[in-house]
N, C-alpha and C positions, 0 to 999 in steps of 0.2 A: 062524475057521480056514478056514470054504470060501471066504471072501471072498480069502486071502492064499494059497491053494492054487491059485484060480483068475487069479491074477498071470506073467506073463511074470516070465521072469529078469531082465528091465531093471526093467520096475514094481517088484518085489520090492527091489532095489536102489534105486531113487529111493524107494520107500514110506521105507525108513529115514533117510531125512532130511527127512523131513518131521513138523518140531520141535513145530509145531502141534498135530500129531495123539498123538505121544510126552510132550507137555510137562504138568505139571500146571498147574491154572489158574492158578496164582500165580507161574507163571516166565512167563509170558506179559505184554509187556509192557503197561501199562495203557490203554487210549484217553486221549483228549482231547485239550486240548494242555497240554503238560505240558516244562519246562527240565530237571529232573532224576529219574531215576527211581532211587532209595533203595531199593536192596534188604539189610534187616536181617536176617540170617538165622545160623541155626547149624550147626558143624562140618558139614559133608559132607550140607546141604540140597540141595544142587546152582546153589549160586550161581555159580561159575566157569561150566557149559554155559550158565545163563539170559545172561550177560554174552556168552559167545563167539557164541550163537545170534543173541541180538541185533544184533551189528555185522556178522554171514554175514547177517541180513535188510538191513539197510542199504545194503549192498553190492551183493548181489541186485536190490535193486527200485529200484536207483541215484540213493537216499537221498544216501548220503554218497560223496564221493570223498578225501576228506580226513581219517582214525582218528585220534582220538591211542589210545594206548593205555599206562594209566602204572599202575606198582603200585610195591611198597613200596620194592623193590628192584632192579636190575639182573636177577640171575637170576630175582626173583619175574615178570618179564614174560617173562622169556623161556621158564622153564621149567615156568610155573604158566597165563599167558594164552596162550601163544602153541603150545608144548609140549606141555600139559599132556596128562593122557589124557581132559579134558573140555575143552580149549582149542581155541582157533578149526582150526588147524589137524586135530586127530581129529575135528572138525565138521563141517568143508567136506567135500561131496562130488567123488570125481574129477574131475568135467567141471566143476567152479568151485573147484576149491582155490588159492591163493595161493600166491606163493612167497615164503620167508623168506629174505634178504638178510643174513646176520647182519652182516657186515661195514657193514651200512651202516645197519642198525638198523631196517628196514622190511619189513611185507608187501606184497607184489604181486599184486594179480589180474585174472584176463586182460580185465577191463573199463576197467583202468586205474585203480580206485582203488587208494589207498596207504593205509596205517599204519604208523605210526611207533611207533616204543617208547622211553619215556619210563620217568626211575628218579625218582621221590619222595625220590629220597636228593639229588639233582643239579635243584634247581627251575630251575636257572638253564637247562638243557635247553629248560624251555617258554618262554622269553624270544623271542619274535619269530615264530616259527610259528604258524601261522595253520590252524584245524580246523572241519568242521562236525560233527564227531560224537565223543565221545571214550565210555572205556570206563575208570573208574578203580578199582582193586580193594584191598581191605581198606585205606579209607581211613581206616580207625580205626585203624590202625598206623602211621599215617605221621608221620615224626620232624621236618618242617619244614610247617606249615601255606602257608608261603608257594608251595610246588609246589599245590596247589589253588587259591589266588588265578592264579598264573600260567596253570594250564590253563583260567581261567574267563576271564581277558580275551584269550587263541587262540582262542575259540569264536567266532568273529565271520565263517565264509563261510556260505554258503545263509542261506537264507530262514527257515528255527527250527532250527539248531542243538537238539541235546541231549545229555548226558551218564549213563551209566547207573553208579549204585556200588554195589558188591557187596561185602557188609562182615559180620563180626560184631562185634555192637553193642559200642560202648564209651562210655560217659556224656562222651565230650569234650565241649569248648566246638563245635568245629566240628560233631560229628554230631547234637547238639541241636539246633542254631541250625538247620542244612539240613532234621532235619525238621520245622520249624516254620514252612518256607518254605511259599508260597503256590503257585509254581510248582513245588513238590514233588510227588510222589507216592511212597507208603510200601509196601513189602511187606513181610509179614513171614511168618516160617516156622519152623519148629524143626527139628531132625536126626531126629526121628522121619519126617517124614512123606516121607522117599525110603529108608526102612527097605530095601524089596526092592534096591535096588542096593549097601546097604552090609554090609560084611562081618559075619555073625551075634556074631562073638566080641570084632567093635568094639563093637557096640550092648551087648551084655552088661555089658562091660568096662567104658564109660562111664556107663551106668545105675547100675550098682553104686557106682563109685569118685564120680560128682558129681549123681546124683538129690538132692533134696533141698537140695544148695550152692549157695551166691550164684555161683559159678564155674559149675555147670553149669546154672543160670537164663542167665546169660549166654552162654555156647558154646553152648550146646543148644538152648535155648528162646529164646535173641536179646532177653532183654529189657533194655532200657537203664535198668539198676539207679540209684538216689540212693545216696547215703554210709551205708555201715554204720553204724550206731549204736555208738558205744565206740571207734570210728578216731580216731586223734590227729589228723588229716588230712579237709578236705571240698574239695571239687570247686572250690568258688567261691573257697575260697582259693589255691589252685594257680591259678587263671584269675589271681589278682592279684599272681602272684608268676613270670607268663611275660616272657619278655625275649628278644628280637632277637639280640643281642650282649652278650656281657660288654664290661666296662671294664677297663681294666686292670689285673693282675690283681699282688698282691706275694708269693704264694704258690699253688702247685696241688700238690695230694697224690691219690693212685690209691690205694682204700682197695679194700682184698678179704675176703670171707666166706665160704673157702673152701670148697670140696668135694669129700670124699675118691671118690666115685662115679667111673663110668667116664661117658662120653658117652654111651652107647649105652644105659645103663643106665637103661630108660624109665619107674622108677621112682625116678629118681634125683634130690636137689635141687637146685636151681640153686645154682651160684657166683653172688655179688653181687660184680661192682665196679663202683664212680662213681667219674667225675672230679670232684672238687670244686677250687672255687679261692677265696682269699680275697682280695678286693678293696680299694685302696689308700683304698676308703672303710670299710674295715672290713666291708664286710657279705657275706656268703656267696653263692657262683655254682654253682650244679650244673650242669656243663659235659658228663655223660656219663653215661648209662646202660649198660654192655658186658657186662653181665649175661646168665647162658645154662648151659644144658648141655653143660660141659664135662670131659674128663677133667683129673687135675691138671697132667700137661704142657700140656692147654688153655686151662686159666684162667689158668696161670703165663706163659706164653705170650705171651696178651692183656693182660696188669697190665703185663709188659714194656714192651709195643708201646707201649700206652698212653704209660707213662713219658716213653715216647722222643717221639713224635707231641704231647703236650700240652706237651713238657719240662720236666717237674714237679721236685718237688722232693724225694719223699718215696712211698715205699711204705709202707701202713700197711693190717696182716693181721692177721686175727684168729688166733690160735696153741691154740683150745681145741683144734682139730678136726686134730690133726698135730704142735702143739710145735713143736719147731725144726725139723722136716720141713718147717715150710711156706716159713720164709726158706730152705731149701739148695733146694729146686724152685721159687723164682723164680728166683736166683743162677745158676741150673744153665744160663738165659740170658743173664746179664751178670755175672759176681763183683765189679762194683763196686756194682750197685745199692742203694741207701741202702733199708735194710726195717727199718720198727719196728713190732714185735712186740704185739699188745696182748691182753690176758686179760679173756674176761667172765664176770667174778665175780659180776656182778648181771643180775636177770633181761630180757630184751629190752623190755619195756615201762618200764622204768623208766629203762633205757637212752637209750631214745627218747623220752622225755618232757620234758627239758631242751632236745631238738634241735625237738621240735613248739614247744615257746616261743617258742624262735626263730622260727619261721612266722608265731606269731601275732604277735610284736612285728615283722614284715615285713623282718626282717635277712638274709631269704636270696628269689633269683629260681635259677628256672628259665633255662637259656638254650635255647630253642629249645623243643621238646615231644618229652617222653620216656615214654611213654604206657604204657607196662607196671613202671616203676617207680612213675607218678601213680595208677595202678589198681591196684598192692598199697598206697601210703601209704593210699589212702580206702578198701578194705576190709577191712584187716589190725588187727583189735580184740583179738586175744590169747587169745580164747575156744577152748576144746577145739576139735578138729578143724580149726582154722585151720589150713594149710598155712606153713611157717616163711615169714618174709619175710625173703629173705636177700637182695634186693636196698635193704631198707630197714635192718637189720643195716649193709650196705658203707655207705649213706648217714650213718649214725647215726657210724659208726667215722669217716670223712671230714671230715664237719662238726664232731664233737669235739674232733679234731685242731688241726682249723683255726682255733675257735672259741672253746672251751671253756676246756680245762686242756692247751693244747698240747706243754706241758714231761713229761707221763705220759702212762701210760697210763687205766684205770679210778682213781676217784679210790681214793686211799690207796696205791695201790701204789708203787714205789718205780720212777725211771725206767730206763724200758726197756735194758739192756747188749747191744751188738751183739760179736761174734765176738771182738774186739781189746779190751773193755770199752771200749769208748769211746762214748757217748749217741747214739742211734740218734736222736737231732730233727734241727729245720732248721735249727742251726750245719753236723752233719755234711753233711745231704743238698743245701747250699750250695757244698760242699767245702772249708770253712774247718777 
């Protein structure tokens, strides 16, 4: 205290930016020499400041003049790295802040280096840019592996380029592989240990609700879990069942598991919808994960869109959780949309157990990487306390569809009648 009492009012202001002295030792980045620095960590460790403090040193000691900077999303860079209230900009101090360009998708600072902002959603982005330092954040979320391929062959100006990822853990192929890398370097950390900056009635709240759960082993504690025991689904099968592009395709259906919650409603389940599609080889495409916390105008909403956007042929909702509420609040955005109705009479594992066959007999790919659908397949075993898997539910309803006993719904029942009685399948949703 006499130390920061006896400070000028400039010292006192430069003192707070000086991340070294405020930083705990594991956001600091590692020595050596080192291509990627891997930081594993959990909810609200403080991996967003270690990432943004990092590329403000770079800049600084004029490291790099060329950022990438890419996360999951368009607004995830912009309103999580760049924004954020830990992001480079609440970082930078006045006399070296950058400026953000949004129009043009870059920071500026007054030494002349740049950062660019890149979406993981849009790999084709990193296609020709050239970086010597990037900053890529929760790249365990990201729905296209090839935007990391492409940010890795842009790293190619100065003398040792490096990349730093700030992530919590998810057991992909990709976040294995990288830290297994030789030129890696690993940190790891949990939500407990930046306790003083987070809110007392988060920490409580989280303790309570996933102490002890494989979900809060992994958000909290960052550890990159194996396959549950008793999942219809393991990790190495999904790696053999990822695919580039579909072929093309003689059917696609938008299956929904809906949910009567509001959005906002923080304890509310997720809506499951996937796209699926059935291939003129016969064998099943899961083309879309659009799954989320939605209210019911929101989920209905997106199964719309969807519809429209993959040009499908078929709406297919589960009817336990609404009845026929659930076809009039899709309709309520197109009254032509073809919805068939289905009823789960039987329990969700048993449900899904004919669609896991499929897996194993290799009748169905992944298109592209859908990473929070593939993390409830391999840890959703059925056991008490399991959280519902309603985006494996939409899966399950989709692929039966498609696959199974197209012409019903749940076996025995009798087929589906839409409004007019006339067969809610793919004669009607053809328009024949």
């Amino acid at each position: 205290m006499k130390i920061v009492q006896a400070l000028s009012p400039e010292e006192r202001q430069r003192a707070l930016y000086l991340w070294k002295f405020w930083a705990r030792p594991n956001q600091i980045n590692p020595p050596g020499d080192w291509f990627v620095w891997l930081i594993l960590a959990g909810r609200g460790f403080g991996k967003t400041r270690s990432g943004a403090e990092w590329v403000r040193q770079q800049v600084e000691t004029g490291r790099a003049k060329r950022i990438a900077l890419v996360g999951r999303s368009s607004p995830d860079v912009r309103d999580v790295m760049v924004n954020g209230e830990s992001g480079i900009l609440a970082c930078s101090p006045p006399w070296f802040r950058p400026t953000y360009v949004s129009n043009q998708r870059v920071l500026k600072w007054p030494n002349g280096a740049i950062a660019t902002l890149y979406s993981a959603d849009e790999p084709n982005q990193l296609r020709g840019p050239q970086h010597d330092a990037a900053w890529a954040d929760e790249l365990a979320a990201w729905n296209y592996p090839d935007a990391w391929d492409q940010l890795l062959l842009g790293l190619r100006l100065g003398k040792s380029p490096q990349v730093v990822v700030t992530t919590t853990p998810r057991p992909t192929k990709l976040i294995r592989s990288l830290a297994n890398e030789d030129t890696t370097r690993v940190t790891s950390g949990n939500t407990f240990e930046n306790a003083a900056n987070l809110a007392p009635n988060f920490l409580r709240k989280v303790r309570q609700k996933y102490e002890g759960t494989r979900l809060g082993r992994q958000e909290l504690y960052a550890e990159i879990l194996d396959d549950t025991p008793g999942a219809l689904w393991t990790r190495a099968q999904l790696e053999l069942a990822f695919l580039r592009k579909a072929p093309p395709l003689k059917r696609i259906v938008v299956s929904i598991d809906p949910s009567a919650s509001e959005a906002d409603d923080e304890e509310a389940d997720e809506a499951g919808i996937v796209v699926t599609g059935l291939g003129e080889d016969d064998r099943g495409y899961v083309l879309a994960d659009l799954s989320g916390q939605y209210s019911p105008e929101g989920w209905s909403a997106r199964a719309a869109e969807a519809y429209r956007f993959y040009e499908a042929d078929l709406i297919v909702a589960e009817k336990n959780n609404g009845g026929e509420m659930v076809r009039y609040t899709i309709r309520t955005h197109d009254k032509n949309l073809p919805v068939k109705l289905v009823h789960a009479s039987r329990g969700k594992r048993t449900r899904a157990e004919p669609i896991g066959a499929l897996y194993e007999q290799k009748k169905v790919s992944h298109v592209g990487s859908l990473p929070k659908l593939e993390d409830e397949m391999c840890t959703w075993s059925n056991l008490a306390g399991d959280p519902s898997p309603n985006r494996i539910d939409a899966l399950v309803w989709g692929l039966t569809e498609l696959m199974l006993h197209p012409d019903r719904g749940e076996a025995g029942e009798p087929p589906p009648q839409d409004d007019d009685g006339r067969w809610s399948g793919y004669t009607e949703a053809r328009g024949f």
